[in-house]
C-alpha positions as CSV (number, residue, x, y, z in Angstrom):
1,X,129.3,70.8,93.8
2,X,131.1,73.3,96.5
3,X,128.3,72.7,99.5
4,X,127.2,69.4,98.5
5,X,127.6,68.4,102.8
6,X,125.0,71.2,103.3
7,X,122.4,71.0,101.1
8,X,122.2,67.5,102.1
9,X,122.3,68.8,105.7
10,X,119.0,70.5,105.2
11,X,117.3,68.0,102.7
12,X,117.9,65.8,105.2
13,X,114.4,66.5,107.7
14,X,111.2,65.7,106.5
15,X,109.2,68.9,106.4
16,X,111.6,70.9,104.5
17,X,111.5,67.9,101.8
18,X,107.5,68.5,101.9
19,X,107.7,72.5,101.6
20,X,110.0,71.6,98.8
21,X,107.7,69.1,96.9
22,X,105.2,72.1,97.7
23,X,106.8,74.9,96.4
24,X,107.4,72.4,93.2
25,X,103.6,73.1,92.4
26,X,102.4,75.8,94.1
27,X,99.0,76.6,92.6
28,X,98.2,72.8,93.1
29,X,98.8,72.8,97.2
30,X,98.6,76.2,98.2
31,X,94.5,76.9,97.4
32,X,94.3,80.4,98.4
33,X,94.5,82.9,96.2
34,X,96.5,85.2,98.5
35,X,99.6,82.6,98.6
36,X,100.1,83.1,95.6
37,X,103.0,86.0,93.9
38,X,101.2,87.2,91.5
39,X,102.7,87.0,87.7
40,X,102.4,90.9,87.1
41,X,104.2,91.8,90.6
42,X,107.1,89.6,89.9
43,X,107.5,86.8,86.8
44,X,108.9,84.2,88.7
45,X,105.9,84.1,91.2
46,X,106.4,82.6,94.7
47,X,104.6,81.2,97.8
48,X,103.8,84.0,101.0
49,X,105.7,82.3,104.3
50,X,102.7,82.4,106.2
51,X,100.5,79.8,104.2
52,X,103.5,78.2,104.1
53,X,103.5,78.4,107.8
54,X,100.0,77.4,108.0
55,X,100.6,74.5,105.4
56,X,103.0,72.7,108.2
57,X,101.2,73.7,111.2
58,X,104.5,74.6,112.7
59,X,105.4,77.6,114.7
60,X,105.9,80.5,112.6
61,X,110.1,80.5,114.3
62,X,110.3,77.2,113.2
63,X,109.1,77.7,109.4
64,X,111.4,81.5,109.2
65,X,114.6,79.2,110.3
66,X,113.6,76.5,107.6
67,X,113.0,78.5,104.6
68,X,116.2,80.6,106.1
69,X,118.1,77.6,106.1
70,X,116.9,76.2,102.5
71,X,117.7,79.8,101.2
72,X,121.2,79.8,102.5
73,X,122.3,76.5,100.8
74,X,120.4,77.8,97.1
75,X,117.6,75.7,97.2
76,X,115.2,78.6,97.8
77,X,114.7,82.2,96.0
78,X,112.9,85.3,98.4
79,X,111.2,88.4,97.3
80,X,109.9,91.0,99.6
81,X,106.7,92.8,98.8
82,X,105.4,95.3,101.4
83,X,105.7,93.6,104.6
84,X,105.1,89.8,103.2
85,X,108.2,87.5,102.1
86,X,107.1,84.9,99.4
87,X,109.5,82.0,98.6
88,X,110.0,80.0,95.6
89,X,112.5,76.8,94.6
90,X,116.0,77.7,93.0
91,X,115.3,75.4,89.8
92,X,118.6,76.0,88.7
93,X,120.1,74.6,92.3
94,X,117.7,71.7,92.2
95,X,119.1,70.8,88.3
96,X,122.4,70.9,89.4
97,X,122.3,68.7,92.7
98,X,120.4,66.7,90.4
99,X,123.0,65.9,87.8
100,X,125.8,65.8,90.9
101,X,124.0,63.2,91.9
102,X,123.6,61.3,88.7
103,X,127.1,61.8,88.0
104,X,129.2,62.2,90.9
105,X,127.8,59.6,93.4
């Protein structure tokens, strides 16, 4: 795994471990209808950053630089509609960190 060092970098704080458990089952902690992607805009859905935001109670700086930082290492997918950003987990990255881990360490 090329950037093992920094996706354990940013796995390694507490919130962005809780927007990832999150983001893991969106419809089940984000209640509000508007947090939601909907399926017909884009198939892979996705969570709007500012119930995120409001989910942590953390300043909205804080939450851009997280999800920034979680998209820069794979763990995180964006797509822009209009003028919101909704976010959604990189299964693909999470599968393969997994098995690293099973198998490498």
């Amino acid at each position: 795994m090329k950037n093992a060092v920094e996706l354990f970098k940013v796995l390694g704080n507490e919130t962005r471990l809780e927007m990832l458990h999150w983001l893991k089952e969106p419809m089940r902690h984000f209640d509000k209808p508007t947090a939601h992607l909907t399926k017909n805009m884009s198939e892979k859905g996705g969570v709007c950053v500012g119930d995120i935001q409001e989910k942590t109670t953390l300043s909205p700086s804080t939450v851009s630089h997280y999800l920034k930082m979680m998209q820069s290492v794979g763990l995180l997918e964006s797509e822009r509609h209009g003028q919101w950003t909704y976010y959604r987990r990189n299964e693909e990255v999470l599968q393969e960190l997994s098995r690293y881990i099973g198998e490498e360490l």
